[in-house]
Residue frames as qw, qx, qy, qz and C-alpha x, y, z in Angstrom:
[[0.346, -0.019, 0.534, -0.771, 256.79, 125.70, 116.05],
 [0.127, 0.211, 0.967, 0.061, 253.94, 123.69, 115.99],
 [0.220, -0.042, -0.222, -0.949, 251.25, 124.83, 113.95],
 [0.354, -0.562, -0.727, -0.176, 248.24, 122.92, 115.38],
 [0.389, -0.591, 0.259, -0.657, 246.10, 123.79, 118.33],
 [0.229, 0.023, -0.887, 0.401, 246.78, 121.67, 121.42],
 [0.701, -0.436, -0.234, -0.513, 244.02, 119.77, 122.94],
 [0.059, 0.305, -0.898, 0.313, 245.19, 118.50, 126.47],
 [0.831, -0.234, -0.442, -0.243, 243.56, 115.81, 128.01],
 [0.162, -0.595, 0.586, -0.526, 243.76, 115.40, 131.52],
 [0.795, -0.084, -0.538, -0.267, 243.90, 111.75, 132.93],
 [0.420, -0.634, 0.384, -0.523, 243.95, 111.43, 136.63],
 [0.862, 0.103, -0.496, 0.028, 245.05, 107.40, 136.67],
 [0.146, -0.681, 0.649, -0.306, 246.75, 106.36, 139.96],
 [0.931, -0.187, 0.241, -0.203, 244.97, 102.66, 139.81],
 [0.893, 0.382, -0.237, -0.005, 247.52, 101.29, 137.63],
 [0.344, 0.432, -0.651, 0.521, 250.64, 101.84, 140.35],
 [0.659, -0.306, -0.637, 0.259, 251.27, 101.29, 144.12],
 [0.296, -0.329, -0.436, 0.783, 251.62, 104.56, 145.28],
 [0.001, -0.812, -0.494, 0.310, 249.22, 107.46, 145.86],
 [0.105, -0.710, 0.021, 0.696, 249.28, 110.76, 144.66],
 [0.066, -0.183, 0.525, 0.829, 250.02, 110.81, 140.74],
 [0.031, 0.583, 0.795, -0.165, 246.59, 111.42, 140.51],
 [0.038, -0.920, -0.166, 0.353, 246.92, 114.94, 140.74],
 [0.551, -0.236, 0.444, 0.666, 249.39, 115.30, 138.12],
 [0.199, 0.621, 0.460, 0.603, 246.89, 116.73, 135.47],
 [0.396, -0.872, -0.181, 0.223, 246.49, 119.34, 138.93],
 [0.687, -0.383, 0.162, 0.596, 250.24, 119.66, 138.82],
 [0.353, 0.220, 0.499, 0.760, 250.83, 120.61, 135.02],
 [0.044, 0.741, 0.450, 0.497, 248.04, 123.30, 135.56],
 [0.316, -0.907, -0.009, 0.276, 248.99, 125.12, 138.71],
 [0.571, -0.365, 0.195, 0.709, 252.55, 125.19, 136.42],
 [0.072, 0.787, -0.007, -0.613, 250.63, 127.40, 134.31],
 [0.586, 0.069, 0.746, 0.308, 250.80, 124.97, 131.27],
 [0.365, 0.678, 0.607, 0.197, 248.19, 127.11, 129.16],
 [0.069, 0.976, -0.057, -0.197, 249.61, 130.47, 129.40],
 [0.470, -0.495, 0.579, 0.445, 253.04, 128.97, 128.65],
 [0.512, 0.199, 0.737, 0.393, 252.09, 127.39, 125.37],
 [0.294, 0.849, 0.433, -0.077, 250.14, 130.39, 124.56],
 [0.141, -0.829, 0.306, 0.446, 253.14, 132.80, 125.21],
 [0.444, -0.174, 0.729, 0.491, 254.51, 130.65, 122.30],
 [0.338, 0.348, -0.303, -0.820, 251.76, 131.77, 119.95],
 [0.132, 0.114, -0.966, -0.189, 250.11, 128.59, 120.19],
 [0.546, -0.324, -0.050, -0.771, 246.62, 127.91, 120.64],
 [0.182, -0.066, -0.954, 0.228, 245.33, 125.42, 123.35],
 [0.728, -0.225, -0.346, -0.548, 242.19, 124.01, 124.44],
 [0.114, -0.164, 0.865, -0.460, 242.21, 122.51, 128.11],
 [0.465, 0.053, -0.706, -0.531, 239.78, 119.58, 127.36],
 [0.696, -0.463, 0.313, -0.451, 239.35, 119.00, 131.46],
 [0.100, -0.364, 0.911, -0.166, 239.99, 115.21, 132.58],
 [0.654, -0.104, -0.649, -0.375, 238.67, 111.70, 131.83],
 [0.715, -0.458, 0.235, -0.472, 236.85, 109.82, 134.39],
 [0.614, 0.231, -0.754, -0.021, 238.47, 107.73, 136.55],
 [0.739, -0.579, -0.166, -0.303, 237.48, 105.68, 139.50],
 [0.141, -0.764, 0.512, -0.367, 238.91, 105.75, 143.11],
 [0.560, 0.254, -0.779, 0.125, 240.91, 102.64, 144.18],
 [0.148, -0.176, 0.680, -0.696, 239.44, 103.46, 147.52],
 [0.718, 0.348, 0.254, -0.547, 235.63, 102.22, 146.41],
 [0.757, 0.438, -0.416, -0.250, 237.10, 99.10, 143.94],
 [0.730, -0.544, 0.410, -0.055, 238.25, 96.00, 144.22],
 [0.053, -0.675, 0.592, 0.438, 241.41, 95.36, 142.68],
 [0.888, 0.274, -0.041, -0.368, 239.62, 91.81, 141.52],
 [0.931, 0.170, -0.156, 0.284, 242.96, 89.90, 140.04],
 [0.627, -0.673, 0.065, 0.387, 246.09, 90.32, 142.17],
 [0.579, 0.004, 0.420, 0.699, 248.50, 89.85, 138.58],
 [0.094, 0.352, 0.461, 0.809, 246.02, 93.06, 137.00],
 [0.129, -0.518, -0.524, 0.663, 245.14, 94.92, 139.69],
 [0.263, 0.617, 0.168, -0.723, 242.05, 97.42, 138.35],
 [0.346, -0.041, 0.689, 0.636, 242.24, 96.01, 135.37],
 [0.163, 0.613, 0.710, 0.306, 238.65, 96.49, 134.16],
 [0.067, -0.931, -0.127, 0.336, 238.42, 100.23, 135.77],
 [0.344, -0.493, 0.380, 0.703, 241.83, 100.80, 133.59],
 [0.166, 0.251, 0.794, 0.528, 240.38, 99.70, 130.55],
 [0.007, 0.837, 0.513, -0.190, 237.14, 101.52, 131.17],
 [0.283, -0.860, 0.067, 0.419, 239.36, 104.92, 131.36],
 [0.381, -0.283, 0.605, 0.639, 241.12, 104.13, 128.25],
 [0.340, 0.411, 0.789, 0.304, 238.30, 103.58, 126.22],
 [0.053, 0.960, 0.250, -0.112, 236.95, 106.95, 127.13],
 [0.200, -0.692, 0.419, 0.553, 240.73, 108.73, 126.82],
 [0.315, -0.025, 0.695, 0.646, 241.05, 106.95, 123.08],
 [0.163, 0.728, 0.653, 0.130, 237.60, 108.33, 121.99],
 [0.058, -0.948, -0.127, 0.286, 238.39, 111.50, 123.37],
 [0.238, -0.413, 0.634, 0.609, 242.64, 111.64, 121.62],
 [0.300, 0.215, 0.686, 0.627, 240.39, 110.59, 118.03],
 [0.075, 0.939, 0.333, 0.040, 237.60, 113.36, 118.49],
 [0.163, -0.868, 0.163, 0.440, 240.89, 115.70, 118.78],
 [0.278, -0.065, 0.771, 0.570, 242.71, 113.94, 115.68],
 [0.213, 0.579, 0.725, 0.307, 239.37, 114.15, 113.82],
 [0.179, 0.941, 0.288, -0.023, 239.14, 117.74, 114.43],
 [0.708, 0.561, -0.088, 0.421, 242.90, 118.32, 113.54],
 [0.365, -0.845, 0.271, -0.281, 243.68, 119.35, 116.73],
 [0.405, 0.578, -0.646, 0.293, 247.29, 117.97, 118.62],
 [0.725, -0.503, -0.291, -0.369, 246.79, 115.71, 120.99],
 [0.122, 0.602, -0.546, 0.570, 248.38, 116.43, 124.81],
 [0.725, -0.408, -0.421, -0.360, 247.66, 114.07, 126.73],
 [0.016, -0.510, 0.604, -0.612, 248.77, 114.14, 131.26],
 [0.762, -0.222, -0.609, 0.004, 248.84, 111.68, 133.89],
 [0.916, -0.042, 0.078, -0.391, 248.00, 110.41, 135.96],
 [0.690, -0.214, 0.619, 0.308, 250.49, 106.38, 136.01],
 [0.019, -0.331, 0.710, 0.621, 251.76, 105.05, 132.37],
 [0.317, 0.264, 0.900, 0.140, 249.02, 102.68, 132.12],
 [0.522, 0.692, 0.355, -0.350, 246.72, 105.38, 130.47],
 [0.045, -0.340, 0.770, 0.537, 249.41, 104.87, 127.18],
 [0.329, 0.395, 0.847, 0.133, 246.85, 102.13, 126.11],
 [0.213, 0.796, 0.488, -0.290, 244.25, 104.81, 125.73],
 [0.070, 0.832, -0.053, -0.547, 246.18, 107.24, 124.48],
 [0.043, -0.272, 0.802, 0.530, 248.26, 105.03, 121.50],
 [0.361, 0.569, 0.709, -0.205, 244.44, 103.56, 121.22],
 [0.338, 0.893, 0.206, -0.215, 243.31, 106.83, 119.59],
 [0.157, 0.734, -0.440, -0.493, 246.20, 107.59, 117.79],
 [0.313, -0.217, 0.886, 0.265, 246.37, 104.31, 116.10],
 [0.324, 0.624, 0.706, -0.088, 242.59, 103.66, 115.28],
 [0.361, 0.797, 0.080, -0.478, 242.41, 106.93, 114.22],
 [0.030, -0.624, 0.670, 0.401, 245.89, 106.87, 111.47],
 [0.489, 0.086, 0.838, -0.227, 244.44, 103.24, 111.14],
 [0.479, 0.659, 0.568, -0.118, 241.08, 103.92, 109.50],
 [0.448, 0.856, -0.108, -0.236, 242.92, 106.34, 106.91],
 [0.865, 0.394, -0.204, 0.234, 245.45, 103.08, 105.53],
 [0.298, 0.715, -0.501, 0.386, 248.26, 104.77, 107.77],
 [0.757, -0.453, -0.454, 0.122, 250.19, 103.51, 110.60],
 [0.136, -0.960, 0.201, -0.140, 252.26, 105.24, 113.53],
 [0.454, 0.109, -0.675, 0.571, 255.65, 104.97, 115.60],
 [0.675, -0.684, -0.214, -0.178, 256.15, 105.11, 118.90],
 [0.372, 0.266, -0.607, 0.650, 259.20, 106.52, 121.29],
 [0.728, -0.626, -0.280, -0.016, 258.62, 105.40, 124.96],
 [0.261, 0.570, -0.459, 0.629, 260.82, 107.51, 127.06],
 [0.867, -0.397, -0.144, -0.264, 261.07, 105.31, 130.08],
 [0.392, -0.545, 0.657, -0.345, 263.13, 104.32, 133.38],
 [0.692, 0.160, 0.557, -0.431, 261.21, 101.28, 133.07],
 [0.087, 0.006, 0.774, 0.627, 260.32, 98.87, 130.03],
 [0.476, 0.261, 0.282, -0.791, 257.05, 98.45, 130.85],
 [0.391, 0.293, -0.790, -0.371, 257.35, 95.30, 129.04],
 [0.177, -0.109, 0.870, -0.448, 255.37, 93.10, 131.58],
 [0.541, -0.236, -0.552, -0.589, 252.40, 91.12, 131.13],
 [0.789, -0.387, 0.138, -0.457, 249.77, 89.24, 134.26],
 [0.957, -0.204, -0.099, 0.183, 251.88, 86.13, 133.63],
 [0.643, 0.376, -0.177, 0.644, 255.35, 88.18, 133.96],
 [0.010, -0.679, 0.001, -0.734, 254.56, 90.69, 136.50],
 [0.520, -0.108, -0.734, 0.422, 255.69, 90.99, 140.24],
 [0.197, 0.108, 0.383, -0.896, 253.36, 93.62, 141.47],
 [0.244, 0.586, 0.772, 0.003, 250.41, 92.89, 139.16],
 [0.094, 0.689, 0.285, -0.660, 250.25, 96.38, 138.79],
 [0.625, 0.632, 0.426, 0.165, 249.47, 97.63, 135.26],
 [0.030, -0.972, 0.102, 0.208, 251.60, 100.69, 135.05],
 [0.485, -0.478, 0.669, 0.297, 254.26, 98.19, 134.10],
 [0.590, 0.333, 0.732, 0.063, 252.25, 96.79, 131.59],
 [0.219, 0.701, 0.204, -0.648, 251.57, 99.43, 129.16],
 [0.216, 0.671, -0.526, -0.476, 253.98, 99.20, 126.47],
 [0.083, -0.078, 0.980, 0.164, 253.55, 95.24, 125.78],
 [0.436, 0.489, 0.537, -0.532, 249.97, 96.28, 125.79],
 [0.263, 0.824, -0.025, -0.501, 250.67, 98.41, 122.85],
 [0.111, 0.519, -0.813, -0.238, 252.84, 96.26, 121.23],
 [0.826, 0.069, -0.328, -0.453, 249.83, 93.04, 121.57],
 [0.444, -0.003, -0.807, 0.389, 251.20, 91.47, 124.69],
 [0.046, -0.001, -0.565, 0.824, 248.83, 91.02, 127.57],
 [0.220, 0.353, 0.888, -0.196, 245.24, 91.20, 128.56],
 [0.280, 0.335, 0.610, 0.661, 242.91, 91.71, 125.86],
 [0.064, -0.909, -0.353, 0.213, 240.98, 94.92, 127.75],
 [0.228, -0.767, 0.198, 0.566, 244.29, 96.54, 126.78],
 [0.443, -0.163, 0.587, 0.658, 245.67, 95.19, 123.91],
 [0.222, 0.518, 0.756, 0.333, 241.98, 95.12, 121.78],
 [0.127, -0.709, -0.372, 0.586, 241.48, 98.68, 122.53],
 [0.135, 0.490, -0.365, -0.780, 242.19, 99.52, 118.83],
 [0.767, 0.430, 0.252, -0.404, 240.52, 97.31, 117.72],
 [0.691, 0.625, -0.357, 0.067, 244.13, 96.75, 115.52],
 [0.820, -0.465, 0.320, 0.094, 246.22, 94.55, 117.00],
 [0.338, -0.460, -0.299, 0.765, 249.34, 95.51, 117.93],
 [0.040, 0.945, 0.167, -0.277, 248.52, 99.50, 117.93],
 [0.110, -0.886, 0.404, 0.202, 251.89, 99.65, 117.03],
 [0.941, 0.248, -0.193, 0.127, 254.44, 97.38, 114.97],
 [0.747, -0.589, 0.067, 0.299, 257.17, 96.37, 117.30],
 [0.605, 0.294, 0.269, 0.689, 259.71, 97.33, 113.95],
 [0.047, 0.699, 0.137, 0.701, 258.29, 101.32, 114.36],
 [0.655, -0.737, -0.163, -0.019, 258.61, 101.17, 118.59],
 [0.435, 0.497, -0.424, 0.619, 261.34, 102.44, 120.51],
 [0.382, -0.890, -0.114, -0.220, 262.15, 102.65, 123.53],
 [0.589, 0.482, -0.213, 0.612, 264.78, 105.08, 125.22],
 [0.266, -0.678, 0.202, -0.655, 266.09, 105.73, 128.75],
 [0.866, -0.347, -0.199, -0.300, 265.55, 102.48, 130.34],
 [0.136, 0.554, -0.756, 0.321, 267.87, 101.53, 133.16],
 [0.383, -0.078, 0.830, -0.398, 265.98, 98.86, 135.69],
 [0.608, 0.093, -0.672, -0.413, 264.30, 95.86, 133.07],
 [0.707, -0.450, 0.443, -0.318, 262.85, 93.04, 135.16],
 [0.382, -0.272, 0.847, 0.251, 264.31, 89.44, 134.22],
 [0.516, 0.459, 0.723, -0.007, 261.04, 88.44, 132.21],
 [0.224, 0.887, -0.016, -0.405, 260.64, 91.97, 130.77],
 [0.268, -0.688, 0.512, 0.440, 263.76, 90.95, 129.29],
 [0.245, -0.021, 0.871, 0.426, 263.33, 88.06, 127.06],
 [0.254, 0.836, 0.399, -0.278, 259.61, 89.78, 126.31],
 [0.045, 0.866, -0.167, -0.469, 262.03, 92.48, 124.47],
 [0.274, -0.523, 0.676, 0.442, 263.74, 90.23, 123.07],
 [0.413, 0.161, 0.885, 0.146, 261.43, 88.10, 121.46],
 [0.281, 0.748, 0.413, -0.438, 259.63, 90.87, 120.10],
 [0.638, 0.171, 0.135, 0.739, 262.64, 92.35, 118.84],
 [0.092, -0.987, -0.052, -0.120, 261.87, 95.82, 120.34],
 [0.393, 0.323, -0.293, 0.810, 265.14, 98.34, 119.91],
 [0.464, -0.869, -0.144, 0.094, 265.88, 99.92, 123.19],
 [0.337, 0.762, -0.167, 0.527, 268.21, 102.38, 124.17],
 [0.611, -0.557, -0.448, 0.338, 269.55, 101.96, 127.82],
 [0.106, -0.984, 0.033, 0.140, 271.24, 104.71, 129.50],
 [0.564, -0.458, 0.488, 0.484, 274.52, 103.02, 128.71],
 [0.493, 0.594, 0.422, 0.475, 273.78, 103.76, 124.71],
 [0.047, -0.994, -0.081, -0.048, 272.61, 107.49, 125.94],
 [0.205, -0.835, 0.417, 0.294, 276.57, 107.84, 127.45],
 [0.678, -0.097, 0.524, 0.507, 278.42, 105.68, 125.01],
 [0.487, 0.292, 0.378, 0.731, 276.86, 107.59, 121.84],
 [0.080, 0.188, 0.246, -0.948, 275.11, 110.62, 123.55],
 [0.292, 0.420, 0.653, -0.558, 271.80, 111.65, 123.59],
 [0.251, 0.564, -0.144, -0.774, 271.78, 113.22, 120.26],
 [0.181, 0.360, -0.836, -0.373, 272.65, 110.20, 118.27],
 [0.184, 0.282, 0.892, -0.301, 270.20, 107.94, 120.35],
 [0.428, 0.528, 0.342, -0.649, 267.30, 110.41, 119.33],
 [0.571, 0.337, -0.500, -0.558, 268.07, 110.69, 115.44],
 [0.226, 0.024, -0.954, -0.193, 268.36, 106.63, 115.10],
 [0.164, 0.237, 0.722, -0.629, 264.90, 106.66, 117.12],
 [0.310, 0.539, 0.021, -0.783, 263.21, 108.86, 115.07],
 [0.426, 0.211, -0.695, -0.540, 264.32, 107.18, 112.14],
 [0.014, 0.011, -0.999, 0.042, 262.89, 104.16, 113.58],
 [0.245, 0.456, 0.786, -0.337, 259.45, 105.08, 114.57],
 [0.464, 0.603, -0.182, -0.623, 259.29, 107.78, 111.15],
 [0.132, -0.316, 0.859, 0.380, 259.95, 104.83, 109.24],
 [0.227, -0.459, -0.812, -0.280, 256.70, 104.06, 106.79],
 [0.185, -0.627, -0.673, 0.345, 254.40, 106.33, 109.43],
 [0.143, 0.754, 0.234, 0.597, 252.55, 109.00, 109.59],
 [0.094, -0.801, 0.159, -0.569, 254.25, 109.88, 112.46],
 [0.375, -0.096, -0.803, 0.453, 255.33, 109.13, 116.08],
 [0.495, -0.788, -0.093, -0.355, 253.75, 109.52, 119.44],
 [0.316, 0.462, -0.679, 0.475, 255.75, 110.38, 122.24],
 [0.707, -0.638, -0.301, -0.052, 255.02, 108.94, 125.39],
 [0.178, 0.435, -0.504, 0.725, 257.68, 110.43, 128.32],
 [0.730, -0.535, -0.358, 0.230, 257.67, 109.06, 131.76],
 [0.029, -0.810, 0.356, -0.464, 259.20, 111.76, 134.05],
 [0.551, -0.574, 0.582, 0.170, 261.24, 109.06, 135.77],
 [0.823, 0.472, 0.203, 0.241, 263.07, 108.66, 132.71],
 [0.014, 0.904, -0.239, 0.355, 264.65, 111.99, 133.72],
 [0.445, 0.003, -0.745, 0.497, 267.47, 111.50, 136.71],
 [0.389, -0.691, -0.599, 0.112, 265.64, 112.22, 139.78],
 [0.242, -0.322, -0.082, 0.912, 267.37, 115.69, 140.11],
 [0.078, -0.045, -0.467, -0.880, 265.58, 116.62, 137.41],
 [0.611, -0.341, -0.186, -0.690, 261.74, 115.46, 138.57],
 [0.122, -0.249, 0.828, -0.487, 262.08, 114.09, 142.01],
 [0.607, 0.044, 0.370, -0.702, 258.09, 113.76, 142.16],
 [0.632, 0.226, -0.649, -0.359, 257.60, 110.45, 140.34],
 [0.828, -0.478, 0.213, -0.200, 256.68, 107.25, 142.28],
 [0.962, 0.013, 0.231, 0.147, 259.26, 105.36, 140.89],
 [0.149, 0.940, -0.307, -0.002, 262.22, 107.09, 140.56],
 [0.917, -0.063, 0.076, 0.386, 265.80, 105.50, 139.51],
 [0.012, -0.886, 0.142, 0.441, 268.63, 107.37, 139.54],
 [0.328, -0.162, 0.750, 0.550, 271.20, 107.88, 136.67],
 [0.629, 0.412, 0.611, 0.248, 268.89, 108.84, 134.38],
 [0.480, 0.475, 0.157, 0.720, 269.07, 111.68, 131.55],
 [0.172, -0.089, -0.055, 0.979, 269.98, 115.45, 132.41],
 [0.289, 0.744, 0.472, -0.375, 267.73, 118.44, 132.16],
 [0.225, 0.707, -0.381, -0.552, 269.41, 119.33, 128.99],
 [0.150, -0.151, 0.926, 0.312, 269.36, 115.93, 127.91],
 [0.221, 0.480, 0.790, -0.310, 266.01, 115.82, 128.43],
 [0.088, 0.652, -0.031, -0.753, 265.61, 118.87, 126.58],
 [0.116, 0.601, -0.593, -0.523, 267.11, 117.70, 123.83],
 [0.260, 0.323, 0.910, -0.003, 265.08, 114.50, 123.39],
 [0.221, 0.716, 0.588, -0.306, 261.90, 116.91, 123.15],
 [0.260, 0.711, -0.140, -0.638, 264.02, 119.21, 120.53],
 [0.249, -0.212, 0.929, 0.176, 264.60, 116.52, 118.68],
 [0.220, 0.307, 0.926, 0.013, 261.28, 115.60, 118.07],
 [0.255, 0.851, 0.232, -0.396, 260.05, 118.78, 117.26],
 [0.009, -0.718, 0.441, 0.538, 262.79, 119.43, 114.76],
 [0.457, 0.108, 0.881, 0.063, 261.43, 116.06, 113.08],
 [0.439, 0.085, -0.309, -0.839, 258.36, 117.37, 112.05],
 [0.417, 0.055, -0.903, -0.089, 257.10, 113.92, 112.75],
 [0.061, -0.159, -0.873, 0.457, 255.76, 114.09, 116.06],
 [0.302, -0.261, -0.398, -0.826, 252.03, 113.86, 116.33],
 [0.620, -0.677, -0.231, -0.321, 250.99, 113.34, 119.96],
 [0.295, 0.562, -0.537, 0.556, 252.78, 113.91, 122.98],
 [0.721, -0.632, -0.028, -0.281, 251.77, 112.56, 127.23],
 [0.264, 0.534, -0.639, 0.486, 253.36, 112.72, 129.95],
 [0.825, -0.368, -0.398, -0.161, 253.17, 110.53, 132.76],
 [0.763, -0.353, -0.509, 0.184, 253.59, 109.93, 136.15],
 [0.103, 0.457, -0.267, 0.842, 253.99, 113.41, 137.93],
 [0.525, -0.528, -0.660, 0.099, 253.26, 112.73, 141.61],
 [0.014, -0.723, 0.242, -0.647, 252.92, 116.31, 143.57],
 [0.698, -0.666, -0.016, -0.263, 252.90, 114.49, 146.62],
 [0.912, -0.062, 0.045, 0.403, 256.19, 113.03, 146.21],
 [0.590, 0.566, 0.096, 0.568, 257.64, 116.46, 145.24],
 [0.362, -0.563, -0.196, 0.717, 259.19, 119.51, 146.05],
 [0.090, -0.499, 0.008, 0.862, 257.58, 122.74, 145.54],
 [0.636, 0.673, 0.253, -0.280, 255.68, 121.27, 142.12],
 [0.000, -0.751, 0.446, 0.488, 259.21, 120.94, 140.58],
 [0.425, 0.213, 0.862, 0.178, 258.35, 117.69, 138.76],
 [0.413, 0.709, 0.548, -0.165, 255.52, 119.48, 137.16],
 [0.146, -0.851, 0.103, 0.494, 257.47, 122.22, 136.26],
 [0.437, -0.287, 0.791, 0.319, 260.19, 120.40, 134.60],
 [0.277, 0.358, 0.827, 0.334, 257.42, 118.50, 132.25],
 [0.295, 0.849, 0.313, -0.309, 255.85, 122.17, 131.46],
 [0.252, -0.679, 0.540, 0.428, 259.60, 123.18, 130.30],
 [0.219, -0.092, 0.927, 0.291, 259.92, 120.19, 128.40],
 [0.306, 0.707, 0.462, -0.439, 256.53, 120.70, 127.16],
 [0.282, 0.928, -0.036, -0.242, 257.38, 123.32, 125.28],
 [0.190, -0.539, 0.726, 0.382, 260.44, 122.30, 124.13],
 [0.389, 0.155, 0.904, 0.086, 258.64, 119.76, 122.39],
 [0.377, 0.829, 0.380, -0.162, 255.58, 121.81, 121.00],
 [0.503, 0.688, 0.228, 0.470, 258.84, 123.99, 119.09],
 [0.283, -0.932, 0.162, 0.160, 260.20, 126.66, 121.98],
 [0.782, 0.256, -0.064, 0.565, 263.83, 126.87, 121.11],
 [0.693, -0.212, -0.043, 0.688, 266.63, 129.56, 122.35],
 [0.018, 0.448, -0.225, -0.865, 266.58, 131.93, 119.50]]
């Protein structure tokens, strides 16, 4: 079990995609009753409320290829201040969305912080998606796409410079695992980086278990640790319908599981956010649910 206290951080982001509603996802994860779960585990938590962000109704998107960019960056800067005041007080940072694009922020503060004491991190992106896109590579513009090349020191410098270390993250300690729909650019972006990915066709060729340990090792390699980042359409849409971007074919709810025991059974993992949980797209809040489950599977719940 994890022996910190959990500080969530609620980040209400919906500028960085195309479709309403995952806004209310830090809503979501609290009507599922997020803080009495984690408690029932004998954990302590600390609901830290929600960074400011600004409505897409009252902004203009400004550049078509980085729609909101400067409001996204704004909203990171406050979410990485706030993820290194919880690292600086030794607290676990939980951080809920709200789109992907608040990743910047959140690998922000865990880097800078790990950073300024000689150390450096990993990073497992659990993602449908690469999220490998940059303004000159990107057919929506939107930024939600953009996140992980952010983090990795591709893309526009409101995102990338946001640690102030550039990349946040060495592309050798990144992973990412789950990914079934790559755009064409995204592709040779991955390649040139030399970021290891896991598609789903690794997940069934060597199963989910194997995929995780060779992760792990990758982003525990040299670090003090990983952050997870988990898109809930990474999941198959049975498993969290509510997502704006949902592909099917992706992992079980026992795969899923097992990613998140995985990483707890590391010892390794030192921040955790989930992303994209749209309750308007759902049924019944079962998206949220799901990523409370997981949740806890992650913080150390286990069977017996």
């Amino acid at each position: 079990m994890i022996d910190k206290k959990v500080a969530m951080l609620g980040v209400p982001m919906d500028l960085g995609g195309g479709r309403r509603g995952v806004d209310m996802g830090p809503s979501g994860i609290r009507i599922a009753n997020l803080e009495a779960r984690v408690r029932e585990l004998g954990v302590e938590f600390e609901d830290r409320g929600n960074v400011a962000v600004g409505q897409p109704e009252s902004l203009d998107p400004e550049d078509p290829r980085a729609r909101f960019l400067k409001e996204i960056a704004v909203s990171c800067e406050e979410l990485r201040d706030r993820v290194g005041v919880a690292l600086e007080e030794g607290l676990f940072p939980l951080v809920i969305g709200g789109d992907h694009s608040i990743a910047c922020g959140t690998v922000a503060g865990m880097s800078r912080h790990h950073h300024a004491r000689g150390e450096k991190i990993g990073l497992i992106w659990f993602d449908a998606h690469a999220d490998m896109n940059t303004p000159e590579t990107t057919p929506s513009g939107n930024i939600h796409g953009m996140p992980l090349a952010a983090c990795l020191g591709l893309g526009p410098g409101a995102l990338v410079d946001l640690a102030a270390t550039v990349p946040m993250v060495a592309p050798s300690n990144a992973v990412l695992v789950g990914v079934r729909s790559v755009d064409e650019e995204e592709r040779r972006l991955v390649k040139e980086i030399g970021l290891k990915v896991f598609t789903m066709r690794e997940i069934d060729m060597l199963g989910i278990h194997e995929v995780m340990k060779r992760a792990i090792a990758i982003a525990s390699e040299g670090t003090a640790g990983f952050h997870l980042s988990f898109d809930l359409d990474g999941t198959d849409p049975s498993v969290a319908p509510g997502v704006g971007t949902p592909v099917s074919g992706g992992t079980t709810l026992r795969e899923s599981h097992l990613v998140m025991e995985h990483v707890a059974a590391s010892g390794k993992l030192i921040g955790l956010e989930m992303t994209e949980i749209n309750p308007i797209l759902d049924d019944g809040n079962q998206t949220a649910r799901a990523a409370v489950e997981l949740i806890l599977s992650a913080l150390g719940q286990t069977v017996l």
